[in-house]
VEXDREN-2710 file (C-alpha; in Angstrom, 1 decimal):
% VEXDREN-2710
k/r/px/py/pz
1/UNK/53.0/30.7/63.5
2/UNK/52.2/31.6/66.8
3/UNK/50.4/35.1/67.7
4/UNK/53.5/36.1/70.5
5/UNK/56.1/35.4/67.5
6/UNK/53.9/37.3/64.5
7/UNK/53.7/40.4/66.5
8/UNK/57.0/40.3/67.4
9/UNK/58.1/40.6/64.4
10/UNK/55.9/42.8/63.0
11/UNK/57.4/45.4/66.0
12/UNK/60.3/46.9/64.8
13/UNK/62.2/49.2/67.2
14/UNK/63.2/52.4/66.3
15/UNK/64.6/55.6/67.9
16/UNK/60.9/56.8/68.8
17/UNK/59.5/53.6/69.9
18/UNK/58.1/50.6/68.8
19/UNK/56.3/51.2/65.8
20/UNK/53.5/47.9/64.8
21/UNK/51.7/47.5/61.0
22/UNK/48.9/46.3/60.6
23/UNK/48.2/43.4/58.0
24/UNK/44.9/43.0/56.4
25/UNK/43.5/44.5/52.9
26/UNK/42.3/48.0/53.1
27/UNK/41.7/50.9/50.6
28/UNK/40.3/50.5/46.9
29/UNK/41.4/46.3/47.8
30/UNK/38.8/46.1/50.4
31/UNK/36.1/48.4/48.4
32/UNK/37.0/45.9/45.1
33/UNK/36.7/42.8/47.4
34/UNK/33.3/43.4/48.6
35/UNK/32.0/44.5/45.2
36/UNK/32.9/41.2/43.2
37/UNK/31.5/39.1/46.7
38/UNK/28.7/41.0/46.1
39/UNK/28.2/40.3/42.1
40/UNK/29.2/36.7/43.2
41/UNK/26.0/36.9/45.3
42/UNK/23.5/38.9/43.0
43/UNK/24.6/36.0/40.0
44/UNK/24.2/33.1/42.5
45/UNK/20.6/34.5/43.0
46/UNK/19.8/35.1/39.8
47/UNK/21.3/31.6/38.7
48/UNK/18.9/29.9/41.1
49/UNK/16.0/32.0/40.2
50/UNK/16.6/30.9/36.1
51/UNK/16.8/27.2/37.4
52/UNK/13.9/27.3/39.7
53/UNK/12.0/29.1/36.7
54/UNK/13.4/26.5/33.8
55/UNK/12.3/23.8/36.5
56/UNK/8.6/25.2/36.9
57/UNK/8.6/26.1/32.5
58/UNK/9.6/22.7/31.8
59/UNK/7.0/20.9/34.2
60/UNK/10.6/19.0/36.0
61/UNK/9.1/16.7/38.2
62/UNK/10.5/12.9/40.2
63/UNK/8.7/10.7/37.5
64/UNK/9.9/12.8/34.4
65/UNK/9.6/16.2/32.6
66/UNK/7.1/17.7/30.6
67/UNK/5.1/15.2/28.8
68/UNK/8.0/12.8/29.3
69/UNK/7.0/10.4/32.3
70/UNK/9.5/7.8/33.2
71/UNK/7.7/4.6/34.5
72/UNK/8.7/1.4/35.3
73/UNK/7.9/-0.1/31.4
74/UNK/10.0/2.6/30.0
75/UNK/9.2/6.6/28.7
76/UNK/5.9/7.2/28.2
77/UNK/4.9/10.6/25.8
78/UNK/1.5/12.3/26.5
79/UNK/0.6/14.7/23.3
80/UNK/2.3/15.7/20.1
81/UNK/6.2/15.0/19.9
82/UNK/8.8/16.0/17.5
83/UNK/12.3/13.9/17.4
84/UNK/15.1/16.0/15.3
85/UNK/17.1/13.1/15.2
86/UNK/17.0/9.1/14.9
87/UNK/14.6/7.4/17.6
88/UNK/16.0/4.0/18.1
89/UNK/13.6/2.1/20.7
90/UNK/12.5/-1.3/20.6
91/UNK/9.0/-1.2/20.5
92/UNK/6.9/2.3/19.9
93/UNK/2.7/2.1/20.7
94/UNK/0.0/4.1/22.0
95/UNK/-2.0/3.9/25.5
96/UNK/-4.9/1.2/25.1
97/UNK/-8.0/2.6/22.9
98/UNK/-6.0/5.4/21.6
99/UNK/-4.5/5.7/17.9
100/UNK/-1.2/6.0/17.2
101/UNK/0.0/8.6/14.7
102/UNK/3.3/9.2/12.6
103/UNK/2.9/12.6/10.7
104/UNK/5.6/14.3/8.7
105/UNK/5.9/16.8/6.4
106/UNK/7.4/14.8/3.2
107/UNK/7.4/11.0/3.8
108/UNK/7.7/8.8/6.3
109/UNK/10.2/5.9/5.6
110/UNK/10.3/2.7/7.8
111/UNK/13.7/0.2/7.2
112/UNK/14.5/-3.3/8.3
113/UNK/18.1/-3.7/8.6
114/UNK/20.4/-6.6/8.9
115/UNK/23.9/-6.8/11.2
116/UNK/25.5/-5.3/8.4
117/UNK/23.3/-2.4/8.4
118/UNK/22.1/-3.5/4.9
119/UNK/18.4/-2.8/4.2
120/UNK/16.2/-5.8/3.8
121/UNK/12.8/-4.3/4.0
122/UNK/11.9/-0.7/2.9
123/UNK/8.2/1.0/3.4
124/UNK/8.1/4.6/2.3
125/UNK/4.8/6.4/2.6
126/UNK/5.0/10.1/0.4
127/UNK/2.5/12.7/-0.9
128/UNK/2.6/10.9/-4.4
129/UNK/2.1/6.9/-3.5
130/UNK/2.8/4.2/-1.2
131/UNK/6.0/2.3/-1.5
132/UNK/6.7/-1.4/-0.7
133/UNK/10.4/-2.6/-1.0
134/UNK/11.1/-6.2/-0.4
135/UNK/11.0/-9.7/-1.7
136/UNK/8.0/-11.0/-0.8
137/UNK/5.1/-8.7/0.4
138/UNK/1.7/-10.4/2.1
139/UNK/-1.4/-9.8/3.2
140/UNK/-3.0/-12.0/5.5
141/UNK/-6.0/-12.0/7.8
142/UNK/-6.3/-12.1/11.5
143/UNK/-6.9/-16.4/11.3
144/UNK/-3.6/-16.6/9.1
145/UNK/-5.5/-16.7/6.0
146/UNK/-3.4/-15.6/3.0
147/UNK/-5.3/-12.9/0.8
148/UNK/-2.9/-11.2/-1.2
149/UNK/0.8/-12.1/-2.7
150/UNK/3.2/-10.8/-4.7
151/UNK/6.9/-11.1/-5.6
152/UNK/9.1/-11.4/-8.6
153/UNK/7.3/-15.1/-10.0
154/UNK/3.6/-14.3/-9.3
155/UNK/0.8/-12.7/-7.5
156/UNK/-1.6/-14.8/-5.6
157/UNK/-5.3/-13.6/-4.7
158/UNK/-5.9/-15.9/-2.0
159/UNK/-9.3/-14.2/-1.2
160/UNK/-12.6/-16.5/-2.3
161/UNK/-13.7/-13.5/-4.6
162/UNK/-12.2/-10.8/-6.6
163/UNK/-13.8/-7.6/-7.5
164/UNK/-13.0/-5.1/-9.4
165/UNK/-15.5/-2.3/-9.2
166/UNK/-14.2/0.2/-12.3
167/UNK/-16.5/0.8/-14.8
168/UNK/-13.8/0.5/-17.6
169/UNK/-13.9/-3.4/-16.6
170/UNK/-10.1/-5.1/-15.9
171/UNK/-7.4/-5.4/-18.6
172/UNK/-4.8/-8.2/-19.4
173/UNK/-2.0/-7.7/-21.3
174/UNK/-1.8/-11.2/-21.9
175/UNK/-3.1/-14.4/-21.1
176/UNK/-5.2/-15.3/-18.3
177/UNK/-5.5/-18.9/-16.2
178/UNK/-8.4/-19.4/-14.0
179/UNK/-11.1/-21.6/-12.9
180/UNK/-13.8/-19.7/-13.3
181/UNK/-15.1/-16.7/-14.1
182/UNK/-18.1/-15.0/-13.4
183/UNK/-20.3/-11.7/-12.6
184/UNK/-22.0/-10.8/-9.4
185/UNK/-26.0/-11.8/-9.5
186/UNK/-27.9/-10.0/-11.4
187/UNK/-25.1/-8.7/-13.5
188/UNK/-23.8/-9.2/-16.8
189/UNK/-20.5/-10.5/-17.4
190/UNK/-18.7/-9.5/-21.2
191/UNK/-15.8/-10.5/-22.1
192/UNK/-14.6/-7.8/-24.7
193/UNK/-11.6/-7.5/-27.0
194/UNK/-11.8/-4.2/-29.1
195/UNK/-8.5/-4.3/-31.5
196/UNK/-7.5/-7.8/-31.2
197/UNK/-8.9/-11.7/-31.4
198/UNK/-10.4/-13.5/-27.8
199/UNK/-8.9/-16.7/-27.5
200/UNK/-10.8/-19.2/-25.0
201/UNK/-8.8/-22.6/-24.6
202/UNK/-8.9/-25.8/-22.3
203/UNK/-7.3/-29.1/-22.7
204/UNK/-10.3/-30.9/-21.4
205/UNK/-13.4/-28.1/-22.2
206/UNK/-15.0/-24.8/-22.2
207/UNK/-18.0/-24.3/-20.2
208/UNK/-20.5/-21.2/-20.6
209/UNK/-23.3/-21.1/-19.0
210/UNK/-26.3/-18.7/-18.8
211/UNK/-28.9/-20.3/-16.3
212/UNK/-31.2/-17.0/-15.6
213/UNK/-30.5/-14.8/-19.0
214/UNK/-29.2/-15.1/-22.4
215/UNK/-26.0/-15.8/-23.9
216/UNK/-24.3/-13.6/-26.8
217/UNK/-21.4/-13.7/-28.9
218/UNK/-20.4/-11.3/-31.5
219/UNK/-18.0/-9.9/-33.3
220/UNK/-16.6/-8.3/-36.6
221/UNK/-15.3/-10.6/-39.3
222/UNK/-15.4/-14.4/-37.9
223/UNK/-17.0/-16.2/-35.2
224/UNK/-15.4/-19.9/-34.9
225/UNK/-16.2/-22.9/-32.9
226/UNK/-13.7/-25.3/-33.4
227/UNK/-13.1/-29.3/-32.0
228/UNK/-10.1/-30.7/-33.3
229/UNK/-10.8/-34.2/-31.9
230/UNK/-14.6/-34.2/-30.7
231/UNK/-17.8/-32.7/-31.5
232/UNK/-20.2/-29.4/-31.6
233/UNK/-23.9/-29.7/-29.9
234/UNK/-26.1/-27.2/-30.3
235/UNK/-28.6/-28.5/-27.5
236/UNK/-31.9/-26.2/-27.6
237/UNK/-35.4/-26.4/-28.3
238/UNK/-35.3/-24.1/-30.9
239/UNK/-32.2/-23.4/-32.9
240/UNK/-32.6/-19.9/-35.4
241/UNK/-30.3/-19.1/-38.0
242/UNK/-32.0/-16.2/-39.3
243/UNK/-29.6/-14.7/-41.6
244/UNK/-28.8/-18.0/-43.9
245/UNK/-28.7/-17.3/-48.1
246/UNK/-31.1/-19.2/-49.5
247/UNK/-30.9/-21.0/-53.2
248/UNK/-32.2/-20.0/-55.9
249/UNK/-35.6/-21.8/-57.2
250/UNK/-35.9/-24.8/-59.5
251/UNK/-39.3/-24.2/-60.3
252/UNK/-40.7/-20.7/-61.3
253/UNK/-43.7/-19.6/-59.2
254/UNK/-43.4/-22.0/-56.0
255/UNK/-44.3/-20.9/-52.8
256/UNK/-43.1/-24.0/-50.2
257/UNK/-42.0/-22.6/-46.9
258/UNK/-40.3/-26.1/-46.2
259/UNK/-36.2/-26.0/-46.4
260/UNK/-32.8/-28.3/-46.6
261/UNK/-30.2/-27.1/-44.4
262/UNK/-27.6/-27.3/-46.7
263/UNK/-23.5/-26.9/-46.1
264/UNK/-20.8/-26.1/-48.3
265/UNK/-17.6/-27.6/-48.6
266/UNK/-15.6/-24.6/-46.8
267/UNK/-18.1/-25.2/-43.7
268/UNK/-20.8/-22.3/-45.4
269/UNK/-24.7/-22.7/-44.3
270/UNK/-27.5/-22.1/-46.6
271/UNK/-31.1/-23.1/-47.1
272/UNK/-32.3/-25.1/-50.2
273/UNK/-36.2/-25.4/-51.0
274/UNK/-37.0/-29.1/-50.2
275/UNK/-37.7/-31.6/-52.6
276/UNK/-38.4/-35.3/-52.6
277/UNK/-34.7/-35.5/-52.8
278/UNK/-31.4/-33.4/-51.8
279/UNK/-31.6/-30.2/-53.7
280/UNK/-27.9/-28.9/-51.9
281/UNK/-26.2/-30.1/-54.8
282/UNK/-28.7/-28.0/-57.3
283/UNK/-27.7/-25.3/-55.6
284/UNK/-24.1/-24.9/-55.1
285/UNK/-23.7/-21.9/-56.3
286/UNK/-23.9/-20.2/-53.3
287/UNK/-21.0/-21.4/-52.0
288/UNK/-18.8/-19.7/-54.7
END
């Protein structure tokens, strides 16, 4: 609206004279009106002041904020960092010659999932043990060289020795299948069974060899070497059987040191004073 026509009608004419009012906001209005511009401006200041100060707290910067940097390979973290919720990233490691650590306060659980969100592959690491969920687990070294195996048919050792270092020795449940076994040098090697029988078998032969010590078998009620089809060689320069009976004496008085290995029907050993002929029979009796 034009100024000429607002005026004019904002003159009204009266008996005394024109009479104008004035429009604008003035009283308590205007004092009300410059108080809340004025709070507007003290918040607006203060606002900026709490950003500025959040900015410079929180290290803001172009490449990133705090010890987030953003780089062209994707976020890298410099010092500890705590996620309070799933990290899902493609590929997590450290800067070159550092370690990388994952510490928590219970476990830590690492899952392999399939489209279907179905674990496949579970490792859980906790205060009591280590936990490996999955069908097959491997070990292999940095050439490709399997060294350990396991899953629900066997275990494979693929390494060229096993040790087992406690002092208790290794127990087996059950049976057994290997090549060969043997101690380190200079150590002895028992095979023990304290409640039960030790059974050796082999379809084409046992082997046990002793080439820089002695060899020793014992145990409590029978010791039996058995060939169903071949034979037994005892192949030694000297063979002692110290604890053999002996039969009794034909002839009161005699003092010959000369003996007949003798042995009884039920496979019993005993020594018979020699004679110009056999004297096992004459002495039978020791095999009752």
């Amino acid at each position: 609206m034009p100024q000429e026509q607002y005026a004019h009608r904002s003159t009204m004419q009266t008996s005394d004279g024109p009479q104008v009012y004035k429009v604008g906001i003035y009283g308590w209005r205007k004092r009300c009106l410059y108080f809340f511009v004025l709070l507007l401006m003290i918040l607006i200041l203060v606002n900026l002041a709490m950003t500025i100060w959040i900015l410079k707290v929180m290290n803001f910067t172009i490449d990133g904020m705090g010890n987030l940097r953003i780089t062209e390979k994707g976020l890298k973290l410099e010092g500890d960092s705590e996620f309070l919720k799933p990290l899902y990233a493609k590929e997590i490691r450290s800067r070159p010659g550092n370690p990388l650590y994952f510490q928590s306060a219970r476990n830590v659980t690492v899952n392999i999932l399939n489209e279907k969100t179905k674990v496949l592959t579970r490792l859980v690491t906790g205060p009591q043990a280590v936990e490996a969920h999955s069908q097959k687990f491997e070990v292999k070294t940095l050439s490709g060289k399997l060294l350990f195996s396991a899953d629900d048919n066997e275990v494979v050792v693929g390494a060229e020795r096993l040790r087992v270092l406690g002092a208790e020795g290794t127990v087996f449940p059950k049976s057994i299948e290997t090549p060969n076994v043997r101690a380190d040098p200079f150590k002895e090697l028992r095979l023990e069974s304290p409640t039960r029988a030790l059974v050796m078998e082999a379809p084409k032969g046992i082997e046990i060899n002793a080439e820089a010590g002695s060899l020793k078998a014992t145990c409590r009620t029978e010791l039996r070497l058995e060939s169903k089809d071949g034979e037994i060689t005892l192949n030694s320069a000297k063979i002692k059987l110290p604890n053999l009976p002996q039969g009794s004496s034909s002839s009161a008085g005699s003092r010959q040191k000369i003996y007949e290995l003798c042995v009884c029907p039920n496979g019993r050993l005993f020594l018979s004073q020699a004679g110009t002929s056999s004297t096992c029979q004459i002495n039978t009796s020791v095999c009752l």
